[in-house]
Each structure stands twice: as C-alpha cells, then as structure tokens.
N, C-alpha and C positions, 0 to 999 in steps of 0.2 A: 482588364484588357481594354485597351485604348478602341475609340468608337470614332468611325467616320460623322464629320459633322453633317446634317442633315444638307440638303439641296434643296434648293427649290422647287415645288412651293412649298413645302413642306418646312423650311424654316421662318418662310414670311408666317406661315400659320402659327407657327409656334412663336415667335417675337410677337404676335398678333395674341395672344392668348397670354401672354405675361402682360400685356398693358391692359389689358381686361384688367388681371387680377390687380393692379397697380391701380386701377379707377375705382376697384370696388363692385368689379359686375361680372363675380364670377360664373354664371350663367354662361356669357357671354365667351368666355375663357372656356371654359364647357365645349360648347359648340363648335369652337375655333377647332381643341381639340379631337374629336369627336372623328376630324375627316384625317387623323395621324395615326389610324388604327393599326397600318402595318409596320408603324414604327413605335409600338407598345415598348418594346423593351431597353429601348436608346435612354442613356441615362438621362438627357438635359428634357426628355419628352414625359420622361416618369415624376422628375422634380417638379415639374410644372401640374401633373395630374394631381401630385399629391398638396398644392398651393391649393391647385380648387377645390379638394375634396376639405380642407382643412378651412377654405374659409367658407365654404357652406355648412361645417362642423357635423362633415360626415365623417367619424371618427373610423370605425371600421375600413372602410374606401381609404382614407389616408394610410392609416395602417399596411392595409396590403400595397398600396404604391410604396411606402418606403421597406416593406421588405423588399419588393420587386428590386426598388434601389442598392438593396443592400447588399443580394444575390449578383447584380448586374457591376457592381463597385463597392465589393466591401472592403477597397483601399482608401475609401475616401468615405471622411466623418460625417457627411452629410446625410446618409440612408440612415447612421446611426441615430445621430441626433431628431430624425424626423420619426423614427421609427419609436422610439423611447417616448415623444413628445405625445403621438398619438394615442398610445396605451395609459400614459399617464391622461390625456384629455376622458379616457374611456374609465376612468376609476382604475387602472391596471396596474395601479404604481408601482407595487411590488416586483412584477414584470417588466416595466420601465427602468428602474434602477439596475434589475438584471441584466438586463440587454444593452446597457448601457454600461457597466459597471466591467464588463467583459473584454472590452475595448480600450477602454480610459489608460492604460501603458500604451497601446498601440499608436495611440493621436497625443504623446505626448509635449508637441512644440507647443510653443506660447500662443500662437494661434490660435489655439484649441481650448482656449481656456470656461469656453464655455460647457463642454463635456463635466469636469469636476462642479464646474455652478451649479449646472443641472441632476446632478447625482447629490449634490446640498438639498436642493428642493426636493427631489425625492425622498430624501431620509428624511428630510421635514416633517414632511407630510406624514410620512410613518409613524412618525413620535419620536425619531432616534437624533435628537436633538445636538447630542457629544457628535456623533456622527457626523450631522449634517457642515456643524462647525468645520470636520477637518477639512472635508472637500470644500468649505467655502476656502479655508487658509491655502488648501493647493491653488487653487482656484487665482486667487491673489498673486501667488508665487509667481503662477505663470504672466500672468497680467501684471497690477498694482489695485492695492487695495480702493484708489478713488471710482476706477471702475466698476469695479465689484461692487461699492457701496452704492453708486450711480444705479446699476442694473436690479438691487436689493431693492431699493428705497420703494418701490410700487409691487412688488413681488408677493403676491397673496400665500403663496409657498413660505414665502420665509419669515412671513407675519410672526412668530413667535419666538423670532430670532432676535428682533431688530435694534436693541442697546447690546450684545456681543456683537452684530454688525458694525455698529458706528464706532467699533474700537478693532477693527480689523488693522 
C-alpha cells in the first residue's frame, strides 16, 4: 500500500538523519530520528531506523525494523534483504536463508540480483558449498559474472568458494 510522502518537518528530519548515517554518526541519525515517533510505521522512516540500528550493530533492533518493513511493504525486496541480513549478522543464518529463500521467485528482475548472492553466502556459511555455487550462477544470470566476482572478491561468506568464483 502506497504511503504519503512525509511533510515537513518531519522529512527535513529524516533527510537529516540519513546524512548522519552517511558521515558515520549514527548517534546523531538516532536523535534526528527519535522526534518521527509518530511516523514509526512510514516505510522510508523504518529503512532509515534499521541503517542506525545496523550501523551501531544492534542486530536485534535492526531485525525488527526490517520485519516492520516487511509487514509495511512486503512488495518491495528491501524489508527482505535487510531482514535476512540482520539474522544472518545475529548467527541466524539458517533463518536468514529462510526468509530469504521464500521470496527469491517473487524479486526475480535483474535488479534483484542481489537476493540469489546473498542466499550463496548463506549456504556458505552452512557448509552447503554445491548449494551456494547455484545461487551464485543464478546470481550472475541475472547480472554478469564481473560483478558478481567484483562483490565476491572481499566477501568473508564466500571465503571457501573463491577459485569456483573466478571461473564463474
């Protein structure tokens, strides 16, 4: 369901609180948001909650802002992918890949190519190696493989992938 964009001041506050997080002071993003209380549920106000909860590496806090997102737009890949992201930061992986894995037809334009990446790294992590490989080759399909080897190349997830990587 389509959401009125917010008014002022209430989006000066919130354009105010993504340049926080963009300087690196999410404290400060924090506070900003802090006075949008009764715009808890506005997607563009919940994405930005769950940036500060994620870069103070409050994993639980991130978590529920991207179910909040998920609930409030679960047409759009963004609750997904934050929501996956946080449970995988929490040891949840197994969970992550669920919740994520559930979707992955739903988001399937090229765009999206980060959903199949990210379900690579999860299976990684797991040990499901064969696994992890297919969703990196959908991954590529949807993209091209220089990308995907770009995004791998530092990826501590895919650390024991990485010569089937550079032959993607």
């Amino acid at each position: 369901m389509p959401h009125a964009p917010l008014e002022p001041p209430d989006c000066y506050a919130l354009d105010a609180a993504e340049g926080w997080i963009e300087l690196g002071l999410a404290g400060e993003a924090r506070r900003e948001l802090e006075s949008l209380v009764a715009h808890e549920e506005h997607p563009d106000v919940l994405a930005v909650w769950w940036k500060v909860a994620s870069a103070e590496g409050h994993w639980e806090e991130a978590a529920r802002w991207a179910r909040a997102l998920v609930r409030c737009q679960p047409e759009r890949s963004a609750g997904w992918i934050t929501l996956a992201y946080a449970l995988h930061e929490l040891g949840r992986t197994q969970e992550a890949y669920e919740e994520l894995v559930q979707v992955v037809d739903k988001f399937s334009e090229r765009r999206h190519y980060t959903i199949p990446y990210n379900l690579a790294c999860y299976q990684c992590r797991l040990g499901h190696a064969e696994e992890a490989l297919r969703w990196l080759r959908r991954a590529v399909e949807m993209c091209d493989s220089r990308t995907i080897q770009a995004m791998a190349a530092g990826d501590r997830d895919l650390e024991p992938l990485r010569e089937e990587i550079r032959r993607l």
